[in-house]
C-alpha positions as CSV (number, residue, x, y, z in Angstrom):
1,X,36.9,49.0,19.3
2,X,37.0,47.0,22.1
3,X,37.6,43.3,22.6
4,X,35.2,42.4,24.5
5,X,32.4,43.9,22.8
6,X,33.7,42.0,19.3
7,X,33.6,38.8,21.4
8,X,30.3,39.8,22.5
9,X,29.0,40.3,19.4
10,X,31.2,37.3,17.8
11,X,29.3,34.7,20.5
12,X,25.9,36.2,20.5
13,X,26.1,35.6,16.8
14,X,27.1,32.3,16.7
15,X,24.6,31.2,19.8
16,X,21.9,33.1,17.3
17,X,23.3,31.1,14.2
18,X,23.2,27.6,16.6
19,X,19.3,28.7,17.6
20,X,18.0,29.0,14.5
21,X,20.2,26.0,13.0
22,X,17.6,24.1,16.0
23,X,14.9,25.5,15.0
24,X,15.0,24.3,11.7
25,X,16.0,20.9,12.7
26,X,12.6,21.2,14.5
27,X,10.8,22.2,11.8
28,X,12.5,19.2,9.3
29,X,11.7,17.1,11.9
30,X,8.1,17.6,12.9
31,X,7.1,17.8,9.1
32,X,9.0,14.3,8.7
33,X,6.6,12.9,11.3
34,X,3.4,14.0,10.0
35,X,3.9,13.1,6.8
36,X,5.1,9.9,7.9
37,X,1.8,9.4,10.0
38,X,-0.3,10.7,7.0
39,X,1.5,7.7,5.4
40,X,1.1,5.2,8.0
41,X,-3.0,6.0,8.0
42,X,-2.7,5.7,4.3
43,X,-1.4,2.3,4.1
44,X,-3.8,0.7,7.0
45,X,-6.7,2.2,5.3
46,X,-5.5,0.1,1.8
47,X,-5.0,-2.8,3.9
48,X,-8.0,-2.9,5.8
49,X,-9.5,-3.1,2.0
50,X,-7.2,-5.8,0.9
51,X,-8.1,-7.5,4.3
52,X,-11.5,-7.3,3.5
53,X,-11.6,-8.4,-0.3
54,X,-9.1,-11.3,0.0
55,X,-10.8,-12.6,2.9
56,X,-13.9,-13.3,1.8
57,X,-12.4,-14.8,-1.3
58,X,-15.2,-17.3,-3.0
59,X,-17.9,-16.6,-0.4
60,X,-21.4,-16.6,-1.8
61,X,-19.8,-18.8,-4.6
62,X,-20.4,-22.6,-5.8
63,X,-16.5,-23.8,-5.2
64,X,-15.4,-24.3,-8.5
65,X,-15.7,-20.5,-9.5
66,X,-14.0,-18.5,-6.9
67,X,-11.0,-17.2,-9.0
68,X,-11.7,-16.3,-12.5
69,X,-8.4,-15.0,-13.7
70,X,-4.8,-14.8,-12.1
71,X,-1.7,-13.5,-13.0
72,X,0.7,-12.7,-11.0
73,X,2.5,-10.6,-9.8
74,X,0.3,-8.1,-10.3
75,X,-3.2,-8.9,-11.8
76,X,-6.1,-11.6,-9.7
77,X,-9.9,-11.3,-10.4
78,X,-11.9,-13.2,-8.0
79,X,-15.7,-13.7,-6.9
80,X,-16.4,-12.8,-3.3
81,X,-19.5,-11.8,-1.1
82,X,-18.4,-8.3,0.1
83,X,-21.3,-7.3,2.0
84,X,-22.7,-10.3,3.6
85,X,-25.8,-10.7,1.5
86,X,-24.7,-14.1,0.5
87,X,-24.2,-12.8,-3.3
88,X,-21.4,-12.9,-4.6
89,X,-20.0,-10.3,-6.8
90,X,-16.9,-9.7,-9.1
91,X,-13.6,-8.4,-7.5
92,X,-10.8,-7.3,-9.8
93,X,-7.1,-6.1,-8.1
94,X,-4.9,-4.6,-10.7
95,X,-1.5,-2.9,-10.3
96,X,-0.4,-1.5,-13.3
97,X,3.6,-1.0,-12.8
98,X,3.8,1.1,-16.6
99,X,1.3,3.7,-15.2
100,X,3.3,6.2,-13.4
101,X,0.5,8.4,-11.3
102,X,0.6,12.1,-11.9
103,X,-1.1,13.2,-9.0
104,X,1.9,13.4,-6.6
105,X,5.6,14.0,-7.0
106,X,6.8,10.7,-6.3
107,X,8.0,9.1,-9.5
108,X,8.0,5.9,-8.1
109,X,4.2,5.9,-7.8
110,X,2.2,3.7,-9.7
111,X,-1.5,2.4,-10.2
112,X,-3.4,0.0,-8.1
113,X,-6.5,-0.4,-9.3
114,X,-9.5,-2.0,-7.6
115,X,-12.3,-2.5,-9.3
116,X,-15.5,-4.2,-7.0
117,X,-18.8,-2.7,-5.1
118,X,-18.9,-0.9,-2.5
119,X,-22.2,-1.9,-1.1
120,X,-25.0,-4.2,-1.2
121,X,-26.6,-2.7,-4.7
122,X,-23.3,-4.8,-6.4
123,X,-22.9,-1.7,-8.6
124,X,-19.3,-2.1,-9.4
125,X,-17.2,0.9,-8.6
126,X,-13.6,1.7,-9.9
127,X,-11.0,2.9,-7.0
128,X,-7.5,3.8,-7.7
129,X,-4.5,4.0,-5.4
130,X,-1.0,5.3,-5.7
131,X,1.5,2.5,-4.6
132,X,4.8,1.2,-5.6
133,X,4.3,-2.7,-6.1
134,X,2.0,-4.9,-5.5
135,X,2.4,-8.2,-5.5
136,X,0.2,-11.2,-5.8
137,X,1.7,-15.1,-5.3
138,X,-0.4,-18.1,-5.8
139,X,0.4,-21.3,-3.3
140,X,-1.1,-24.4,-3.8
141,X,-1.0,-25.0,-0.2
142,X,-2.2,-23.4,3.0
143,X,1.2,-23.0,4.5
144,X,2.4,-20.6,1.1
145,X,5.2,-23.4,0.3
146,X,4.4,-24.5,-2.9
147,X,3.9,-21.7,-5.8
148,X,1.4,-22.0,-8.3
149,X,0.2,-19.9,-11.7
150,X,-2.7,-22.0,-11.9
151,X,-5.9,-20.2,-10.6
152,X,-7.7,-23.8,-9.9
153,X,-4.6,-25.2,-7.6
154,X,-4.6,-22.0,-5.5
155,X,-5.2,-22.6,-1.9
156,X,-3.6,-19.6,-0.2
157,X,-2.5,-16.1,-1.8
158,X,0.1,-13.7,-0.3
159,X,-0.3,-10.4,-0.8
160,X,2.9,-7.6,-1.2
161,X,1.9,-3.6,-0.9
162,X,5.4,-1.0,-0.9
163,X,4.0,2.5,-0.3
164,X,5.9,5.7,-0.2
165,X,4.5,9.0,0.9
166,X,3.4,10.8,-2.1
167,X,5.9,14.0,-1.2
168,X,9.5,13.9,-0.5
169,X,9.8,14.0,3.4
170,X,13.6,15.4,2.7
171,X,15.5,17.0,-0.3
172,X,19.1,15.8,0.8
173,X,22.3,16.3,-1.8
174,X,22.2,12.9,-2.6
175,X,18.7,13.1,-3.8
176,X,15.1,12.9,-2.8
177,X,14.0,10.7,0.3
178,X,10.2,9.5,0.4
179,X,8.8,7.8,3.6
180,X,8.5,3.9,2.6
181,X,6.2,1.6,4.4
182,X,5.6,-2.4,3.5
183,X,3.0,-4.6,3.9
184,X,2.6,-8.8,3.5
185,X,0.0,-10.9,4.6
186,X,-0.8,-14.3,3.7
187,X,-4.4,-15.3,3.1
188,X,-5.9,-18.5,3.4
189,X,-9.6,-18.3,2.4
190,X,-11.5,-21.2,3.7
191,X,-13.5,-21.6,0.3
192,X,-10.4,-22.2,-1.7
193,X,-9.6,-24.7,0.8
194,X,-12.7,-26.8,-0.2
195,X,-12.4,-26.8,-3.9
196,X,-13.8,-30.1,-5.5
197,X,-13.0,-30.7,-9.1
C-alpha cells in the first residue's frame, strides 16, 4: 500500500476524531448554559417572592403582632398585608432540611415551603420549592449586627437561599456537578422598626 494514502487516511481520521471531539464540547457546553439560565430564572422568580413577603412584614398589623413564631434557621411565621388591601394575613416560610424532594435528581434538594395567599380572597395557599438551605437570622438591629432568637426584639431579618439546578449539568469521574446559585438579602421592615411594648 502506499504511504501516502495510509497518511492520508491516518490524518483525515484524526482531523474527523478532533471534529467530532468539538462538536461535543459544543453540545456539553450549550446544554450547561441553558440549564444554568433555567436556573438563574428559577432563583429570581423565588426571590422576587421572598422580596415580596419579607417586605411587607407587619403591614396591615397593630405593631405588637407582626411575627408570630421564629426559629431559625429555617422556620419564621409572620403577619403581612400581601395585596395591599390593608388586611393583613398569615405568612408561614418553612424549609424542611430532613425532606429530601423526589421530584428531581439532585439529592441535595430539599423543601421550602411557603404557606400564605396569593390574592386578595386571603385564601391561604400551600407552595413548595426545591432548594438547598434556607436560612433565616434574627437581628435586633437595623444594621444585622446584633443576633437575636427572640421574635419581639427582631428589627431586621436576613434571608439565605442556595439553589442548585434540579439536573446534573455534568457527569465528570469525580462525580456529579449541579449548577449552584446563592442568594442573601437583608430586610429591614419599617413596621418592625416601630415596635412599642
Amino acid at each position: 500500500m502506499n504511504a501516502g494514502i495510509t497518511t492520508s487516511f491516518i490524518v483525515g481520521g484524526l482531523l474527523l476524531l478532533a471534529i467530532l471531539q468539538f462538536s461535543s464540547n459544543v453540545f456539553q457546553n450549550s446544554a450547561e448554559i441553558t440549564l444554568d439560565m433555567n436556573d438563574k430564572h428559577n432563583i429570581v422568580t423565588l426571590r422576587q417572592i421572598i422580596e415580596h413577603d419579607f417586605s411587607r412584614i407587619g403591614f396591615g398589623n397593630g405593631p405588637n403582632d407582626v411575627i408570630k413564631n421564629f426559629n431559625p434557621p429555617h422556620l419564621i411565621i409572620f403577619n403581612a398585608d400581601l395585596t395591599g388591601n390593608n388586611s393583613a394575613a398569615e405568612v408561614k416560610w418553612h424549609f424542611k432540611s430532613n425532606k429530601p424532594v423526589n421530584s428531581t435528581s439532585n439529592p441535595n434538594d430539599h423543601v421550602l415551603l411557603r404557606h400564605a395567599p396569593m390574592d386578595s380572597s386571603n385564601g391561604r395557599v400551600k407552595n413548595k420549592y426545591h432548594v438547598v438551605d434556607f436560612s433565616i437570622t434574627g437581628y435586633s438591629d437595623a444594621n444585622g449586627e446584633n443576633t437575636t432568637t427572640d421574635k419581639n426584639d427582631i428589627k431586621s431579618i436576613l434571608v439565605e437561599v442556595i439553589y442548585e439546578s434540579p439536573e446534573a449539568v455534568t457527569q465528570k469521574t469525580n462525580g456529579t456537578q449541579y449548577s449552584r446559585s446563592t442568594w442573601r438579602k437583608l430586610f429591614v421592615p419599617s413596621n418592625l422598626q416601630f415596635k412599642t411594648f
